[in-house]
N, C-alpha and C positions, 0 to 999 in steps of 0.2 A: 556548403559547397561554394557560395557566393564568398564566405570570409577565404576559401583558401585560393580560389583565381584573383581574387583582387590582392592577397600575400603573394601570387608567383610574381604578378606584372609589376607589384614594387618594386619585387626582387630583380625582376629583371633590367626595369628604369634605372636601378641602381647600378646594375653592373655593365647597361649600356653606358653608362654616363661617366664610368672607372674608366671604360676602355677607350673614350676616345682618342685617338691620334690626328696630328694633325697630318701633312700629305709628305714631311721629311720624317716618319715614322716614333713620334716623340709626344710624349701627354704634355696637356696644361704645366704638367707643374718644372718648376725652373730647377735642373740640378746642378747646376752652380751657381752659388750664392756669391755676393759681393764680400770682397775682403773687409776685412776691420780696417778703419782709415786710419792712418802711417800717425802716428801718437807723437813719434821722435821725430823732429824738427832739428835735430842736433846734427853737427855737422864737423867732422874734424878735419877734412881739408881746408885751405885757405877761400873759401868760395861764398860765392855772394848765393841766398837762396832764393828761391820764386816766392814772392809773397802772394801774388794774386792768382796766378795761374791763366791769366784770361789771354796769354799768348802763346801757350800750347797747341798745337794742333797735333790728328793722327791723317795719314794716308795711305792707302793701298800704293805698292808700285804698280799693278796695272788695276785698271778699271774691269776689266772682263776676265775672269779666270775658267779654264775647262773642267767637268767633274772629274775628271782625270787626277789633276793636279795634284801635286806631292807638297808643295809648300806655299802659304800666300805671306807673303813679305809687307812689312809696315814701316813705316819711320814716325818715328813723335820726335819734334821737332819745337824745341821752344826760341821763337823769334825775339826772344828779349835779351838780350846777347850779354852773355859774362853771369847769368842764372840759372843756377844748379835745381836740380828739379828730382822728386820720388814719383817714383811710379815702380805700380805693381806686377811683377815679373813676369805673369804668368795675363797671354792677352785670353778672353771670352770670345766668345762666336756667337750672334744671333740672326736667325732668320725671321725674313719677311711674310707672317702667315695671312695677305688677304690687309689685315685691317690690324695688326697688333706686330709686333718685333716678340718671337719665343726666343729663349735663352737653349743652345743645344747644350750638350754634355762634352765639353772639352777637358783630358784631363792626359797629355803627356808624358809621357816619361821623366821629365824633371819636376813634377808635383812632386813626388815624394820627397824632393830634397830642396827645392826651390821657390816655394811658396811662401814669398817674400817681398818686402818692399826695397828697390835698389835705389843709390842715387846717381842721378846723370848728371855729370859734373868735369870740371878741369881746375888744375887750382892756376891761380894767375894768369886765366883767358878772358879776355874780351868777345869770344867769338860765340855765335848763338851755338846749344848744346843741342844734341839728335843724340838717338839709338835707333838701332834693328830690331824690328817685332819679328817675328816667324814666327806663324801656325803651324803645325805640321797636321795637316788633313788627314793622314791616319789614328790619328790621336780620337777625331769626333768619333760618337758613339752613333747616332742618328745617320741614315743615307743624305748624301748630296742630291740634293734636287736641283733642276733649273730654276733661277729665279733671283730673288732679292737678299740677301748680307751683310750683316757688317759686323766688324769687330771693335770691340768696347774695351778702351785704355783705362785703365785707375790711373790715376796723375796725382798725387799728392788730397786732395778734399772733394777733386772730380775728376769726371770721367771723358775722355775724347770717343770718337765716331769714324771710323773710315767705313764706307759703303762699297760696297762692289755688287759684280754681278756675275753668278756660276751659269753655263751653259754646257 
């Protein structure tokens, strides 16, 4: 009798322990993984490429977004002017759970066809290179909670940060 209540309460330890979520409805484990870093360094416009990366930044247009909201907007933005730069098409979401950054399940409608490394580039400019991020907030799989966020750029061997905050 003592070997099978001490069999339930494993069992049970075990599948409290499957089940937890955190408070935006989502387990421990990360369902989007990082891409394979960009191999091709090659380049057929006339353009100079980022060797270092260390002038990339990302930024939310606003700092505060409502859980309402249909799209969060980004710019990545390389300030080293006349540097063509890859980044990975498709931006990530993670929330702020307390004491750790979780990775949510972001997966669009152009995953299926655009999961990919682009390049930001001009050929025969001087001028520092930007693109347009969009989320599209129907895409998460996890509820919008109030709280902490940000979105995680792949940039050629790393990664940028824009933070916000959903209310």
């Amino acid at each position: 009798m003592k070997r099978i209540v001490l069999s339930l309460f494993s069992v049970f330890l075990i599948l409290i322990s499957a089940c937890y979520k955190s408070k935006t409805g989502i387990s421990p484990i990360q369902p989007n993984i990082d891409p394979e870093p960009n191999q091709n360094q090659e380049c057929f416009l006339d353009v100079c490429l980022e060797s270092d990366y260390n002038h990339i930044f990302l930024r939310t247009m606003e700092t505060t977004y409502q859980l309402d909201t249909e799209k969060i907007t980004c710019e990545l933005i390389n300030q080293n002017p006349g540097r063509g730069f890859y980044f990975y098409y498709i931006p990530f979401i993670e929330f702020y759970d307390g004491d750790r950054w979780v990775r949510l399940s972001y997966y669009p409608e152009e995953t299926q066809w655009d999961e990919q490394w682009y390049l930001c580039a001009i050929e025969n400019s001087d001028a520092p290179f930007s693109t347009r991020i969009v989320l599209q907030t129907k895409s998460i799989k996890e509820n919008l909670v109030p709280g902490r966020y940000r979105i995680v750029q792949f940039v050629g061997p790393t990664k940028c940060y824009a933070e916000f905050e959903m209310r």
